[in-house]
VMD Tcl script that draws the C-alpha trace (Angstrom):
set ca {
  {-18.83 36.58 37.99}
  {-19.82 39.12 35.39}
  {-22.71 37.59 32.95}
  {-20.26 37.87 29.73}
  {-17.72 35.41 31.49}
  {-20.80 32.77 32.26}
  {-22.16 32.82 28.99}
  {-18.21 32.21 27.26}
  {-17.47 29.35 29.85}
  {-20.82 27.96 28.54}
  {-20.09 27.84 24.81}
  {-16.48 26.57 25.81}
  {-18.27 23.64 27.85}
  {-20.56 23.02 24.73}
  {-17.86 22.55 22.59}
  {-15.70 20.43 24.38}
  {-18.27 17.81 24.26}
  {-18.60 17.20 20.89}
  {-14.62 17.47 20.07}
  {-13.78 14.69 22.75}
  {-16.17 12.89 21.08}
  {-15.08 12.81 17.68}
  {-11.22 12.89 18.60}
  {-12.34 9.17 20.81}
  {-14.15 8.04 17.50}
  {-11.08 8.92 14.98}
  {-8.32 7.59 17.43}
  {-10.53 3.90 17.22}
  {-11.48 3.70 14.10}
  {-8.71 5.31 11.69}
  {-6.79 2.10 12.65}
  {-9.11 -0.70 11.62}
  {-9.57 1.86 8.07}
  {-6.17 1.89 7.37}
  {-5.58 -1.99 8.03}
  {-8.18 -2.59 5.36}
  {-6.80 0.17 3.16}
  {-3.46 -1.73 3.07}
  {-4.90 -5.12 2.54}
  {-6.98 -3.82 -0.29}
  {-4.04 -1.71 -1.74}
  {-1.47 -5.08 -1.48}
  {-4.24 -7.19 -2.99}
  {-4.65 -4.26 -5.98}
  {-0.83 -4.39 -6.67}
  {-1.05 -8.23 -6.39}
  {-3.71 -8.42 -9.55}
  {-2.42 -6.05 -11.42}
  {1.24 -6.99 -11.46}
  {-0.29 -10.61 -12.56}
  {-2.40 -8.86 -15.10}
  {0.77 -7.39 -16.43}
  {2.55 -10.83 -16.62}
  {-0.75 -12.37 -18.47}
  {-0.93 -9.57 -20.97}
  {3.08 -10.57 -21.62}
  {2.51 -14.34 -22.10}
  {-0.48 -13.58 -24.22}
  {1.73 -11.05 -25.95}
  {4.72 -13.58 -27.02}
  {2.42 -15.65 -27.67}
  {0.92 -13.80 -30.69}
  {4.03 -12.27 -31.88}
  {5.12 -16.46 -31.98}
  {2.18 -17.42 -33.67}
  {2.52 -14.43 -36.18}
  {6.15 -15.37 -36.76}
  {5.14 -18.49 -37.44}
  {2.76 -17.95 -39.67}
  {4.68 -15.09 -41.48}
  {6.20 -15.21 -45.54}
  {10.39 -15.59 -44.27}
  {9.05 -18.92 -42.83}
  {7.14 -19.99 -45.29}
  {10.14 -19.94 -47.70}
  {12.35 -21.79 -45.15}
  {9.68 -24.59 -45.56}
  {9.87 -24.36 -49.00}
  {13.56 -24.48 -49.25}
  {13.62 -27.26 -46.33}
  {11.49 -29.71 -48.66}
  {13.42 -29.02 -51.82}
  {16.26 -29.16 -49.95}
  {18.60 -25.98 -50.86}
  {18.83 -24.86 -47.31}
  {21.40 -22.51 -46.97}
  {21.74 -22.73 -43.43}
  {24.71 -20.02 -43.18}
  {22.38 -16.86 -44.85}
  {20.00 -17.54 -41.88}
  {22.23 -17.16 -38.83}
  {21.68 -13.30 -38.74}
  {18.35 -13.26 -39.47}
  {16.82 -13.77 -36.01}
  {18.89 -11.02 -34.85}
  {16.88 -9.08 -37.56}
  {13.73 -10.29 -36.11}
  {14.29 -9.86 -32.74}
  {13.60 -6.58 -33.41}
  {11.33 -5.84 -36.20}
  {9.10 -8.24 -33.79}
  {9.94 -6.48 -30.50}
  {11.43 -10.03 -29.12}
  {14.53 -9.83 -26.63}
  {14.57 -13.75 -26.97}
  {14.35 -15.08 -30.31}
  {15.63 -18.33 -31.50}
  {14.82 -20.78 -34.65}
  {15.37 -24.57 -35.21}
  {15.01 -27.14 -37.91}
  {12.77 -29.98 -36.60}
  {15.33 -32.26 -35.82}
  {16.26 -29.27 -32.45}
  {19.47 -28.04 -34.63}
  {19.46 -24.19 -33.84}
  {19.67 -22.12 -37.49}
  {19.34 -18.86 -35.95}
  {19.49 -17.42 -32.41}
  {19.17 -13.80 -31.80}
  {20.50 -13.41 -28.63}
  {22.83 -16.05 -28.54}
  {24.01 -16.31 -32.10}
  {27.26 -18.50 -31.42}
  {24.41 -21.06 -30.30}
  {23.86 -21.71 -34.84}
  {24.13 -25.03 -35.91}
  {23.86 -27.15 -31.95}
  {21.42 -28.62 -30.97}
  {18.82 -27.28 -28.55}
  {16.83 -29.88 -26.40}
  {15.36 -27.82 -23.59}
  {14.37 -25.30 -26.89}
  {13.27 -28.20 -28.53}
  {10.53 -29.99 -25.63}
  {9.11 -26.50 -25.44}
  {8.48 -25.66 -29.07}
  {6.71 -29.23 -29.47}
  {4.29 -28.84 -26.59}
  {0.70 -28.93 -27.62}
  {-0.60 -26.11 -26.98}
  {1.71 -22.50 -26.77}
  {1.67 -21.71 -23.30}
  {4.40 -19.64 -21.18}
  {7.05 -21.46 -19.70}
  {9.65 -19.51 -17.23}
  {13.32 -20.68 -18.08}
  {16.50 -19.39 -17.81}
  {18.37 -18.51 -20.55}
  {21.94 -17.72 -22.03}
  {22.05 -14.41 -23.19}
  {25.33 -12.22 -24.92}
  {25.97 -9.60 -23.44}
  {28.27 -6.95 -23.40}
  {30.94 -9.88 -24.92}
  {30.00 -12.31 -21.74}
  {27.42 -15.14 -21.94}
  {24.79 -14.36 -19.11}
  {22.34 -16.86 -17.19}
  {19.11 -14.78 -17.11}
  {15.29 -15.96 -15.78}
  {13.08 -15.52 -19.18}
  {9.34 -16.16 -20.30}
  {9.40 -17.96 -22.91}
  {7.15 -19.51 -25.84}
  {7.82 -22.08 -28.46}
  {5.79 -22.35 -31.85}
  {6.27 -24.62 -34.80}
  {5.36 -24.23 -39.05}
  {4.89 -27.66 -40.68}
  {5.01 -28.43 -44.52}
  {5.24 -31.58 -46.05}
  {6.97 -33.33 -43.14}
  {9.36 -30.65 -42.74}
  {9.03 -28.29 -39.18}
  {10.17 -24.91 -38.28}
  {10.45 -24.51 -34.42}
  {10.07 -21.19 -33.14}
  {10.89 -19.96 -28.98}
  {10.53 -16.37 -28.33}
  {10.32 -14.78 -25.01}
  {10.69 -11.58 -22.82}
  {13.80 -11.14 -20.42}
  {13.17 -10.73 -16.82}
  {16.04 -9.22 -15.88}
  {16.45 -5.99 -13.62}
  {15.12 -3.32 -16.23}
  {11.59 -5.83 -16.31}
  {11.80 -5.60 -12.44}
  {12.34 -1.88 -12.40}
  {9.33 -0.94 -14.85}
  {7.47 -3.11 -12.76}
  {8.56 -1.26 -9.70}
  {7.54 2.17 -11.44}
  {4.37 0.74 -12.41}
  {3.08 -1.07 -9.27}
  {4.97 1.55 -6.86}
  {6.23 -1.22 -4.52}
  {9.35 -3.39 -3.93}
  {9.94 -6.41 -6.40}
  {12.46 -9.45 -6.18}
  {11.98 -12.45 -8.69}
  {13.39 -15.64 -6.63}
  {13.52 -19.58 -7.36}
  {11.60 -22.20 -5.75}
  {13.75 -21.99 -2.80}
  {13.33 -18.44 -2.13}
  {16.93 -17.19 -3.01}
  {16.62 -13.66 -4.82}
  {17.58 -14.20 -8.60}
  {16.53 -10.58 -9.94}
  {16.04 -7.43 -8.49}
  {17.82 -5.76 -4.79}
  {17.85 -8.15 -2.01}
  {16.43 -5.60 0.19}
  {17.96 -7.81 3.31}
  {21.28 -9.04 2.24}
  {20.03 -12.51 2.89}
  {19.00 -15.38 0.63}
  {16.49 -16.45 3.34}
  {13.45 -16.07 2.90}
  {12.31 -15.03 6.53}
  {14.32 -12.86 6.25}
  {13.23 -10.60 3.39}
  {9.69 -11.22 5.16}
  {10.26 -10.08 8.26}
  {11.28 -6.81 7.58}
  {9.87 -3.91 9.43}
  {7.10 -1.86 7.80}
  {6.87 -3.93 4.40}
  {4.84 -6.66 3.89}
  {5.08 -9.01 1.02}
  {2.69 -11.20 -1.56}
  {4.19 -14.05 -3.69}
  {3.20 -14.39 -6.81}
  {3.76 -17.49 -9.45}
  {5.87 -17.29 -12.53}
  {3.99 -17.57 -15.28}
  {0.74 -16.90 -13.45}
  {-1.21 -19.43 -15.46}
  {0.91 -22.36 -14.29}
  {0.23 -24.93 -12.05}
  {3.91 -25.77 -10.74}
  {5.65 -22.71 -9.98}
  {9.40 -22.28 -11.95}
  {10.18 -19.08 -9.75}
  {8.14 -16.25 -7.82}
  {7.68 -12.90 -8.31}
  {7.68 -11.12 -4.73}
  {6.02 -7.59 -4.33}
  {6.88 -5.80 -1.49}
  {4.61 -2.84 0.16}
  {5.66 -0.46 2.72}
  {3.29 0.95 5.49}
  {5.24 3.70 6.06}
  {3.50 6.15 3.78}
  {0.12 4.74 5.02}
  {1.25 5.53 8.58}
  {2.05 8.91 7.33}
  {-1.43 9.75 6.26}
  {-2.78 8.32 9.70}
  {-0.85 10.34 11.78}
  {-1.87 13.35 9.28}
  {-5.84 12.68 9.76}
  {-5.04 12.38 13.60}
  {-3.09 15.31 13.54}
  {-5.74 17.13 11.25}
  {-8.25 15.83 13.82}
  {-6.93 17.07 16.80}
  {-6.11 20.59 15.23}
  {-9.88 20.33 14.17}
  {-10.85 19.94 17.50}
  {-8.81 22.69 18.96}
  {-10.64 24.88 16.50}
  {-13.53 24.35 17.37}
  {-13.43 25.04 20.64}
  {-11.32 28.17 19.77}
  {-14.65 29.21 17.86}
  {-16.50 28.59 20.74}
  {-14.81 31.26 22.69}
  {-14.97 33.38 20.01}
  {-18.49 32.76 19.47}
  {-19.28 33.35 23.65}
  {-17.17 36.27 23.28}
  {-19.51 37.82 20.57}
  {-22.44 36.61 22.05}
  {-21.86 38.33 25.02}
  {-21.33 41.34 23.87}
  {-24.37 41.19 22.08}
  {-26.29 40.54 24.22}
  {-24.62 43.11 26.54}
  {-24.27 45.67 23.58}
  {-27.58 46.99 23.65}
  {-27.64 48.20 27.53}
  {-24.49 49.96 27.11}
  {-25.99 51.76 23.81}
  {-29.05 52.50 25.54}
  {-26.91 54.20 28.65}
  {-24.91 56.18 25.61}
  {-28.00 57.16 24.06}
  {-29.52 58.78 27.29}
  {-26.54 61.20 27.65}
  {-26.57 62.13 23.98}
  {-30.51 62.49 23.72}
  {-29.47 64.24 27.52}
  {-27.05 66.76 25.11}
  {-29.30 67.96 23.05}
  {-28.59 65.23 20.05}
  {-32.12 64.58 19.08}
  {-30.96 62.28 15.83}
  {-29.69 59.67 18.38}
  {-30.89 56.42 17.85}
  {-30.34 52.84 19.22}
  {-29.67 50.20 17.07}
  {-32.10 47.13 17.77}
  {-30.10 44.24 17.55}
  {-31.74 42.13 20.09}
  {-35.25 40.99 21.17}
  {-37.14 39.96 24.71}
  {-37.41 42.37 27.15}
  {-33.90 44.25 26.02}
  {-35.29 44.66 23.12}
  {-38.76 45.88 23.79}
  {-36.88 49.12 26.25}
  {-34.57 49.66 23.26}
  {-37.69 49.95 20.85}
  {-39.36 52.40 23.87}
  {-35.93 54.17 23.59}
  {-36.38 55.05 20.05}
  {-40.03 55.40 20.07}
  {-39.53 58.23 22.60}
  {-36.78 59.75 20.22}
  {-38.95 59.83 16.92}
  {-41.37 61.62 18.76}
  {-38.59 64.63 19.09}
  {-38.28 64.72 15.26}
  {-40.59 65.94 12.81}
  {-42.63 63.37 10.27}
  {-40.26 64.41 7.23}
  {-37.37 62.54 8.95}
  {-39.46 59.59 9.87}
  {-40.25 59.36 6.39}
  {-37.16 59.74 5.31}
  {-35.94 56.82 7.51}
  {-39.33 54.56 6.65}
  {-37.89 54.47 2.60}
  {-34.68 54.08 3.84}
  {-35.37 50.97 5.67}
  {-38.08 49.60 3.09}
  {-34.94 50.00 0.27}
  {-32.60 47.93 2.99}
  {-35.73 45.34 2.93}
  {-36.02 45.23 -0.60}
  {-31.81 44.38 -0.94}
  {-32.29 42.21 1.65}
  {-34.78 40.15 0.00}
  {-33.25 40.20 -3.62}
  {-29.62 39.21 -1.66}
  {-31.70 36.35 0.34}
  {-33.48 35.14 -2.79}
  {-30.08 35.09 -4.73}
  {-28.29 33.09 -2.03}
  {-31.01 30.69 -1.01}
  {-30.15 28.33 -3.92}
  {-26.43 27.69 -3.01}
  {-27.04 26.71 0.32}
  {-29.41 23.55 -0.47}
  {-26.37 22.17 -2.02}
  {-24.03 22.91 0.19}
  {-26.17 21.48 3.15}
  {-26.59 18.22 1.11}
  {-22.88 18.07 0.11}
  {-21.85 18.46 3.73}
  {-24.85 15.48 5.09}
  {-23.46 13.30 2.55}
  {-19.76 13.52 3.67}
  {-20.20 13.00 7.37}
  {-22.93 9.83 6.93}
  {-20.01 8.26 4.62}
  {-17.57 9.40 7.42}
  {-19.51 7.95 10.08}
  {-20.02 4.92 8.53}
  {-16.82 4.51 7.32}
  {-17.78 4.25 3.69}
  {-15.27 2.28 1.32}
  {-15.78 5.37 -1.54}
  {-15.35 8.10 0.97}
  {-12.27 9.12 -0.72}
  {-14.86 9.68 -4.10}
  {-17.59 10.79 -1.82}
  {-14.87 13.25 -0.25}
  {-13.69 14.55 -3.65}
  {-17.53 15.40 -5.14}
  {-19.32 16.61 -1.99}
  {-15.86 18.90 -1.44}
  {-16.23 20.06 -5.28}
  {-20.10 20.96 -4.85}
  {-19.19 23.24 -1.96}
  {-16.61 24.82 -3.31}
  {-18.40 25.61 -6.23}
  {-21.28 26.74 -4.43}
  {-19.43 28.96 -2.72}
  {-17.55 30.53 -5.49}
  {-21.14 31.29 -6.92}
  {-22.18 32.84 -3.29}
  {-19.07 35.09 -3.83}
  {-19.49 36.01 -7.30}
  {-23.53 37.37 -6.03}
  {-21.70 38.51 -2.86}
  {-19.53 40.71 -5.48}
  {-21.94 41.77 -8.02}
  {-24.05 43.37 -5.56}
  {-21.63 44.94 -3.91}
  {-19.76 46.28 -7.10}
  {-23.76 47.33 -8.26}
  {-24.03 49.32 -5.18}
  {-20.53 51.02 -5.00}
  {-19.34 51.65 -8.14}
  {-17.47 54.32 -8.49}
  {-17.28 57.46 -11.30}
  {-14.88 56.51 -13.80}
  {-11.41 57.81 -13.53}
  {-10.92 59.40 -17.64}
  {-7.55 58.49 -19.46}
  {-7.24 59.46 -22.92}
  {-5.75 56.23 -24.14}
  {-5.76 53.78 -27.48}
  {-9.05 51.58 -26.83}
  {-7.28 48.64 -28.97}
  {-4.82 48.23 -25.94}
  {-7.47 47.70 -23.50}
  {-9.13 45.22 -25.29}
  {-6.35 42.81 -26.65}
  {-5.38 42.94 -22.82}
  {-8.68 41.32 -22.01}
  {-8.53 38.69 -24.85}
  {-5.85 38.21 -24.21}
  {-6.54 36.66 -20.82}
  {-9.77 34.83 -22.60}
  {-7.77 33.39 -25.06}
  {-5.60 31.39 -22.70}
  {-8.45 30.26 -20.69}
  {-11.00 29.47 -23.18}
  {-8.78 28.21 -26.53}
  {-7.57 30.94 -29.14}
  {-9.35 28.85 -31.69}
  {-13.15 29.97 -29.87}
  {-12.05 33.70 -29.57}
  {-11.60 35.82 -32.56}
  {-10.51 39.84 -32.41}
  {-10.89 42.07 -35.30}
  {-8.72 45.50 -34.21}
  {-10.15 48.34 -36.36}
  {-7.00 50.53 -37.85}
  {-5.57 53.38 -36.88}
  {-8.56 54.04 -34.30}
  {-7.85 57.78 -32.25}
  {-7.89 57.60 -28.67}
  {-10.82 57.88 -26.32}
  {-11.23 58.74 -22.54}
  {-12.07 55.58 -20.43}
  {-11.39 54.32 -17.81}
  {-9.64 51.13 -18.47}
  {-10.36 49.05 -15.33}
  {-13.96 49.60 -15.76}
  {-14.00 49.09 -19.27}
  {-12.38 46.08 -19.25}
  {-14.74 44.41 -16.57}
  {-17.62 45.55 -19.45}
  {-16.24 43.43 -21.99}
  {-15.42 40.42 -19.39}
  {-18.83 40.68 -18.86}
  {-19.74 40.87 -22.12}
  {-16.91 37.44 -22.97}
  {-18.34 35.87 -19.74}
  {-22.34 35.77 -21.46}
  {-20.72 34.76 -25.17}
  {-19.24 31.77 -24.02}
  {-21.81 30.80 -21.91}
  {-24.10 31.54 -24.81}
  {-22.38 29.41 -27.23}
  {-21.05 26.23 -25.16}
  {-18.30 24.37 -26.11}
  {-18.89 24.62 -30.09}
  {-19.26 28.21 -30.30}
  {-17.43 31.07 -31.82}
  {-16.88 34.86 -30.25}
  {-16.12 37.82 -32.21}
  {-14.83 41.23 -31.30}
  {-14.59 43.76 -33.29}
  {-13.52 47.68 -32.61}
  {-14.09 50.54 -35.34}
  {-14.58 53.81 -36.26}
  {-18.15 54.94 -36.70}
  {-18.70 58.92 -37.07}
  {-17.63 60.96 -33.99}
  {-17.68 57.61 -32.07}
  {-15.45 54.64 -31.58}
  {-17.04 51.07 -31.92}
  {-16.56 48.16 -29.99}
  {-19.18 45.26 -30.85}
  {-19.11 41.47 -29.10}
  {-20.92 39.35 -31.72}
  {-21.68 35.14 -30.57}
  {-22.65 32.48 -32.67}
  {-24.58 31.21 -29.38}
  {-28.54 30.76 -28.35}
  {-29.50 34.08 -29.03}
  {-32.20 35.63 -26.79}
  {-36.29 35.85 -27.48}
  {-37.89 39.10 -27.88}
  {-38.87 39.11 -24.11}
  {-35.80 38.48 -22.81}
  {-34.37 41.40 -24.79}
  {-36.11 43.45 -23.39}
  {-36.05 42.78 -19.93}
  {-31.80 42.61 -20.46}
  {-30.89 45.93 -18.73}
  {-33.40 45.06 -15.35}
  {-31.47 44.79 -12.56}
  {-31.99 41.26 -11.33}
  {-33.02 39.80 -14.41}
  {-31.34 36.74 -15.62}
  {-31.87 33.40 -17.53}
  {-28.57 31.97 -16.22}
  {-28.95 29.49 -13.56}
  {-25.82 31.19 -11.92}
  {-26.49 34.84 -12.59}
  {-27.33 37.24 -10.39}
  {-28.94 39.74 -13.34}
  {-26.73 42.61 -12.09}
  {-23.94 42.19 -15.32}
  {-25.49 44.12 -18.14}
  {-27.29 46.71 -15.70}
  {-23.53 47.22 -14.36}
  {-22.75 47.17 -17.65}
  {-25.22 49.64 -19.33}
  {-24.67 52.03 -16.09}
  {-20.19 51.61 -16.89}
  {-21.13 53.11 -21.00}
  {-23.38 55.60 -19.90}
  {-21.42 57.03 -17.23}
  {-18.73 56.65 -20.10}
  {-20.92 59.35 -22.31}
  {-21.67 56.28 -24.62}
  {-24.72 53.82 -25.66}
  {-25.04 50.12 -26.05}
  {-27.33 48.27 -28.03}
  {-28.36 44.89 -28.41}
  {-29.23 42.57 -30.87}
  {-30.84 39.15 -30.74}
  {-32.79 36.45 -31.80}
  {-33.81 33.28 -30.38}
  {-31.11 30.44 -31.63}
  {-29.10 33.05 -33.93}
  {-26.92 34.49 -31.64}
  {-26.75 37.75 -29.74}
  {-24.42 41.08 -30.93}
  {-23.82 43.92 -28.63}
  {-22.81 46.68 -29.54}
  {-20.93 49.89 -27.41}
  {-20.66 53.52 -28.64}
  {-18.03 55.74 -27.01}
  {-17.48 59.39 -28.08}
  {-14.18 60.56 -29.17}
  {-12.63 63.32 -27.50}
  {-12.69 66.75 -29.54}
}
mol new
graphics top color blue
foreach p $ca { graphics top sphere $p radius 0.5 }
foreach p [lrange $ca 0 end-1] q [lrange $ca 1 end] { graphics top cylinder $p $q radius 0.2 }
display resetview
């Protein structure tokens, strides 16, 4: 068996270890998760749908206790007890107040229990009320569940209600006031939309009086039995002892089971990815580590040739790499000094990179290291926030990574940027195209642009120019924050065309101005220092200048020169 197949059959072993591992740990444990997930997420509905039903009681409540206390009462006291009561005008008016108060249930009596006005039943004027009557002269205002007649649509309707009753003395005379809130299917339905699970209202004895019967059945094992949802009861009004009727919220498991199935799915894909990296991984090891005797055979028969620039590349150590290092020692000998020279600067320039890239990049990876700890030691332990845990540590790596791509491509756009391809074209266009693109990520309000009139054209490239002035945007607004203003400003100076970024931001110190134009300089946490050098190298190659200028807490203005064309 050749040594490349042992060492990939290695890795493979390796990896299937740890996978079986973690796909036996998720298959136990997801289970007992999601049991508690539901539980928790029934019990959350449960409080907050009874939250909702406090918040109405207390709601009627004050709207009574306003009504009561409001001026149209106060003058039907005053006419009571001097005894011009005209009992006819007042037969509309609780339909008025039904809804200048926001009441669906509104209803007023004398203190005797003779109705004088009834919103929602108005052909109930003038009879007496008794049930009205006991709950308007309670003690204290409390929520009461009742049902109701209501009109309409022309028909007299039986309807479950909350209800509240208030009362206005004066001189032995009472107003009696009973306001409430329908619950009728449109109360079950925003409930529904607000809780996100099934709701019913039934009596004492469990027969559905509101709301889909999601059985067909007034039984209620029934409507408890069925598959996938389970149910909580909850009292009507919430604050009461005896129960009048129940409020049952459903929850189904089914979208729970979904996202099991999609971890355990994810899980086992995960799995098979890993070990498909782990081939991969044996297959590039192996060649590796094989690489270097199969260069070292080439670069016999080419030094054999007559090709005395040959070299092997030594990408190994041990005992490989010590013959490869012989190989090439043997070569240099063959070649004069100049070319070892040469090759010395060349590599000490490579180290030099290297170093700048390595200090640059060292930064993001803390985080990321930290970020990815934290997440599997909540995972492991099944922490009950790992769904907060999961969302931050998930954020910090992503944006650690976008600021290992944005060195990643500042170096490389440093190192290969190419001569500018000249179009004489209108420099206005090039730059309202950038703001353009500012403006609808950072506010139009921020980002002000000052077009210069009737400018002549100028040869630029426009792709490179406008990466100079995103550059240029990118510093301003991290210069000025989030209260900030950015100018920009293009014009005609002499035989050259101006185009000037001015910030209302931090400004820069003396030493930092000069040091602006050093390639990996920067003050910026997330800066690489390669912007302004590529931006200074863009405007020269451009025929132009730039100038800065700055002061520490008065903002910075930069300025760019380009010639016009004769």
């Amino acid at each position: 068996m050749r040594l490349s197949t042992r060492l990939t059959l290695a890795f493979l072993t390796v990896a299937f270890v740890p996978a079986g591992a973690v796909l036996m740990f998720t298959w136990s444990s997801v289970e007992e998760r999601f049991v508690e997930e539901f539980q928790d997420r029934l019990d959350g509905v449960a409080e907050g749908i009874r939250a909702n039903l406090s918040e109405i009681g207390q709601e009627i409540q004050r709207k009574v206790r306003a009504l009561s206390e409001s001026d149209p009462i106060e003058r039907i006291l005053v006419d009571m007890v001097r005894g011009n009561l005209n009992r006819r005008a007042l037969v509309p008016e609780a339909g008025k107040w039904m809804q200048a108060w926001d009441l669906p249930l509104l209803s007023l009596m004398d203190g005797a229990g003779t109705v004088l006005s009834s919103g929602h039943l108005p052909a109930r004027s003038g009879s007496r009320d008794e049930e009205s009557l006991e709950l308007a002269t309670r003690q204290e205002m409390q929520p009461a569940v009742r049902e109701v007649q209501v009109l309409r649509g022309g028909k007299i309707e039986n309807i479950l209600a909350v209800v509240v009753g208030g009362r206005k003395s004066f001189n032995r005379e009472e107003v009696l006031l009973v306001g409430g809130k329908l619950l009728d299917d449109k109360f079950v339905t925003d409930l529904e939309n607000l809780s996100g699970a099934e709701i019913q209202i039934v009596d004492v004895q469990d027969r559905v009086i509101v709301g889909g019967d999601v059985t067909g059945s007034d039984d209620r094992q029934s409507w408890q039995a069925r598959d996938g949802v389970t149910y909580r009861r909850i009292v009507l009004p919430p604050e009461a002892e005896q129960a009048s009727a129940y409020l049952v919220a459903g929850i189904s498991e089914g979208k729970l089971k979904a996202a099991q199935q999609r971890i355990l799915i994810a899980s086992v894909g995960a799995a098979a990815a890993g070990v498909f990296i782990s081939l991969l991984l044996g297959l590039l090891i192996s060649r590796k580590i094989l690489g270097p005797v199969s260069a070292l055979v080439n670069g016999a028969r080419r030094l054999a040739k007559g090709d005395l620039e040959h070299r092997v590349p030594l990408t190994t150590s041990g005992e490989i790499g010590e013959l490869v290092e012989s190989f090439n020692g043997m070569a240099d000998d063959l070649v004069v000094y100049q070319r070892r020279l040469v090759r010395a600067e060349r590599v000490a320039a490579w180290r030099e990179i290297a170093r700048r890239i390595a200090h640059e990049i060292k930064n993001p990876l803390s985080p990321i290291q930290m970020s990815i700890e934290s997440l599997r030691k909540a995972y492991i332990a099944g922490h009950s926030a790992f769904d907060e845990i999961f969302e931050e540590s998930t954020k910090a790596i992503l944006e650690e990574v976008a600021a290992l791509k944005k060195i990643v491509g500042e170096f490389s756009e440093f190192a290969r940027l190419p001569k500018p391809t000249m179009v004489v074209q209108a420099l206005n266009a090039v730059v309202e195209s950038t703001v353009n693109l500012y403006r609808s990520e950072q506010g139009g309000e921020r980002l002000r642009y000052h077009p210069g009139d009737a400018l002549p054209p100028v040869a630029i490239d426009r792709e490179q120019i406008g990466r100079v002035l995103a550059n240029l945007l990118s510093n301003a607004f991290w210069a000025i924050g989030q209260d900030g203003t950015v100018r920009i400003i293009t014009a005609r100076g002499g035989d050259r065309l101006l185009l000037r970024v001015i910030d209302n931001g931090r400004g820069m110190s003396p030493e930092v101005l000069e040091k602006v134009f050093t390639p990996y300089f920067t003050t910026r946490q997330d800066g690489t220092g390669l912007g302004l050098a590529i931006v200074q190298r863009v405007v020269e190659d451009h025929g132009g200048a730039i100038e800065i200028e700055s002061s520490d807490g008065n903002g910075t203005s930069v300025s760019i020169f380009l010639p016009i064309p004769a």
